[in-house]
N, C-alpha and C positions, 0 to 999 in steps of 0.2 A: 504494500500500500504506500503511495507515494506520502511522503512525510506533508506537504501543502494540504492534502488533501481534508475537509472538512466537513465535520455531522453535523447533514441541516434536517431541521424537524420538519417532513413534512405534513403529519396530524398528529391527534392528539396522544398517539401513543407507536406513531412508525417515523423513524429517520431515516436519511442517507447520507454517502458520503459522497459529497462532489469534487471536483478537481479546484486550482485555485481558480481559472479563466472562467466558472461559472462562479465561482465563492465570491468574488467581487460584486457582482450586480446582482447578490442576494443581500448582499451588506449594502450596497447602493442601488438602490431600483434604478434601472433607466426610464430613459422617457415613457416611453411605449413598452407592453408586453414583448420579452425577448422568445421565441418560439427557439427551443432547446432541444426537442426533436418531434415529427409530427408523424403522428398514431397508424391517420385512416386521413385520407381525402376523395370526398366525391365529387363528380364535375358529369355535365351534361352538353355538349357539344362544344366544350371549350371554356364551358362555363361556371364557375365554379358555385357547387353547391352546401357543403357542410364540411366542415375540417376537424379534427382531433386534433389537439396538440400540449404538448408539456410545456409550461414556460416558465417565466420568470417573469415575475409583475411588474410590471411598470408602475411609475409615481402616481399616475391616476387611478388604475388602479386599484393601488394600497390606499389611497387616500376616500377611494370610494367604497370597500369592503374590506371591513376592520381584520377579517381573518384570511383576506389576501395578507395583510402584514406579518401576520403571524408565518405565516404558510407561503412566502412569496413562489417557491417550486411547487406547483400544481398545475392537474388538467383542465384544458378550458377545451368548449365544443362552440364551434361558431357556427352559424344560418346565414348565408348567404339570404339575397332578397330573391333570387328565382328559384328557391327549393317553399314547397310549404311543408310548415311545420308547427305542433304546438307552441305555446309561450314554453321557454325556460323559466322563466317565472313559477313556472307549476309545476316544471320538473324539482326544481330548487323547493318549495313549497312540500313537495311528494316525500322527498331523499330528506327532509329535516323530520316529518313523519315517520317516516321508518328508523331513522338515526333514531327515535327518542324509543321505541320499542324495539331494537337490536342492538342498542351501544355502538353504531358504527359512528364512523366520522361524516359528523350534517356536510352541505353544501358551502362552499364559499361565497356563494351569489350569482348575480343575475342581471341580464336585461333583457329586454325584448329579444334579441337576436346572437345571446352569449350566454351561457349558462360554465359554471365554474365550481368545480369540489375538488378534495384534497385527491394527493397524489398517492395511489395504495402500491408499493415498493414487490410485487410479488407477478405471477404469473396466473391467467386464466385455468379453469380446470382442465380446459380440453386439450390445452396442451400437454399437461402429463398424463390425461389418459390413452393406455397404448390399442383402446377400442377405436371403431368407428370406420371399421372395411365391410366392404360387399362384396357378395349379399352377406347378410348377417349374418350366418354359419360360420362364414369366415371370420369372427371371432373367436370363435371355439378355441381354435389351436393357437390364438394370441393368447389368451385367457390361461389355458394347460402351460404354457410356457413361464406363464408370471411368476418370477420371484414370490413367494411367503411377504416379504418385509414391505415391497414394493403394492403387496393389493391390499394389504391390510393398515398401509399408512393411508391411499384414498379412498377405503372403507372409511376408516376414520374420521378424513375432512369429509365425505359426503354423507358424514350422519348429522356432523356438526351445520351444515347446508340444510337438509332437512328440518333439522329443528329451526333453525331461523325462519324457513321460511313456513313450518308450520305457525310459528308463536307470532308471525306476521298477518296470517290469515286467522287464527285467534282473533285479533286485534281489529277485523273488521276490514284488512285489506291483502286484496290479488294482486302478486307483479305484474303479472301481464305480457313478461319475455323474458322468463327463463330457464334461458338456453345454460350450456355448460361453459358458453365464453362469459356469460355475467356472474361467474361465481369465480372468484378471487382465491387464488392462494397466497399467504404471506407467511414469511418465516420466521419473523420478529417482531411482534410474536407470532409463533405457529397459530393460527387461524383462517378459516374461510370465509367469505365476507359477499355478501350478497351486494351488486354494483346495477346500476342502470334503472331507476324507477321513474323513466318517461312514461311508462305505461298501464301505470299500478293503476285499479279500479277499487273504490271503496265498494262494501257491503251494500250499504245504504243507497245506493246513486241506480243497481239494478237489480232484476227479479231476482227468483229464488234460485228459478233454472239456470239463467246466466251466470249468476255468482257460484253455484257448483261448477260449471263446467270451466271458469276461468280457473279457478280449484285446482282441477283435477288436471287440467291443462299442466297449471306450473311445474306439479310436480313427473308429468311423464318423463323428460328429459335424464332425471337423474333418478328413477325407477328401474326404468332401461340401464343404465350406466350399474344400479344396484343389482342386476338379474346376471351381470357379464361378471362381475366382482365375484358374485358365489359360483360362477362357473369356475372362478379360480379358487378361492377359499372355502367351499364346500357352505352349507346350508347355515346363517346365519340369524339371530333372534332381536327382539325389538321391532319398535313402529316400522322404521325404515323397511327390513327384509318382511314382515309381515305385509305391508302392502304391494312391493316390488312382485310379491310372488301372486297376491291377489289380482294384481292388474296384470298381468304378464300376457294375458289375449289380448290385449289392446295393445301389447309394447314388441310384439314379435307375429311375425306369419306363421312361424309355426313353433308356436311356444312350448310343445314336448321335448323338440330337441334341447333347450335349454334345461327345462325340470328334467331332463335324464342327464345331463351336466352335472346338475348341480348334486343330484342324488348319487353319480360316479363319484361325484371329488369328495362327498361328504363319507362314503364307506373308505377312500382312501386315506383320510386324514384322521 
């Protein structure tokens, strides 16, 4: 580690260390947002329509979002005028909602056309899961191959996922998109972190029907993801495996070959 290099907070309980050529313009804002590296960008005939990007605040602003100062390294997502899209305003509104019934890190703020939260220091789930070939059988012998240490540490974060986002829908609200890129891994501390509430739907706002099925929705994703994990570690107990195995016609074409998977691994182990 380069001796220059410096631990900058970026929430309330994850840091980093930057080089000193970014440590400077955290210690002095420049003018403008400094973009330090960018995420995702989308464009439409040349045109640009939404950007991801890591930055570094600028003077305005810090001066205009108390916990930009705190947090000047963070992500920001900008609108373009030819894309439509919700207010960030209510993404930010959504994500300070959920921060107060999951302990994550709220948003930094907002405009019409900018939306800003802290920077989480870690890697999406889907990247470390080693599923996700076709057709789906061809999981099978990914799964058979998996390391012991390796299925049983994303067992782990995806029980931890699970609960969040059960005790979220507790609470009267559906994500509404998520997928295994909106679930967060971070090492420091070891936690999963549920990311991206553009699209959360309260209780209240629809029927009875739609409010289940947005439900049942969130969690198919990492049901699926739970049904390939006991194809590697054998037959598993708890909400999480209890429901994975209940929904499993809904999350496979031909869900015996997984339940004889999982009934293999489990006389094996």
């Amino acid at each position: 580690m380069d001796e220059e290099d410096q631990l900058i907070q970026v929430s309330p309980r994850h840091a980093v260390r930057v080089g000193a050529e970014y440590a400077v313009w955290i210690k002095k804002a420049p003018r403008q947002d400094f973009v330090v590296r960018t995420i995702m960008k989308r464009e439409a005939n040349g045109m640009p329509l939404m950007s991801a990007d890591i930055v570094i605040a600028g003077e305005e602003t810090r001066s205009s979002f108390p916990l930009a100062a705190s947090y000047p390294l963070h992500f920001r997502k900008t609108y373009y005028p030819g894309r439509l899209h919700g207010d960030p305003r209510e993404e930010r509104d959504r994500q300070n909602e959920a921060a107060e019934i999951l302990g994550i890190p709220p948003a930094i703020g907002a405009t019409h056309q900018v939306f800003r939260s802290c920077f989480l220091p870690g890697s999406p789930y889907h990247r470390l899961s080693p599923f996700g070939a076709e057709p789906e059988e061809a999981n099978l012998p990914i799964a058979r191959k998996l390391h012991v240490a390796h299925a049983a540490g994303l067992w782990r974060l995806l029980e931890d996922a699970f609960d969040s986002l059960t005790r979220l829908q507790q609470a009267g609200i559906a994500h509404g998109d998520l997928e295994l890129h909106n679930l967060v891994v971070c090492a420091s501390p070891l936690e999963m972190i549920l990311i991206d509430f553009e699209a959360t739907v309260r209780k209240d706002a629809v029927d009875a029907a739609a409010w289940e099925k947005r439900c049942q929705d969130d969690f198919l994703p990492m049901l699926k993801e739970a049904v390939l994990l006991q194809c590697a570690l054998g037959a598993q107990t708890g909400p999480l495996a209890d429901m994975a195995r209940q929904q499993i016609e809904k999350l496979f074409k031909r869900p015996d070959r997984f339940l004889d998977e999982i009934s293999q691994q489990s006389k094996i182990a």
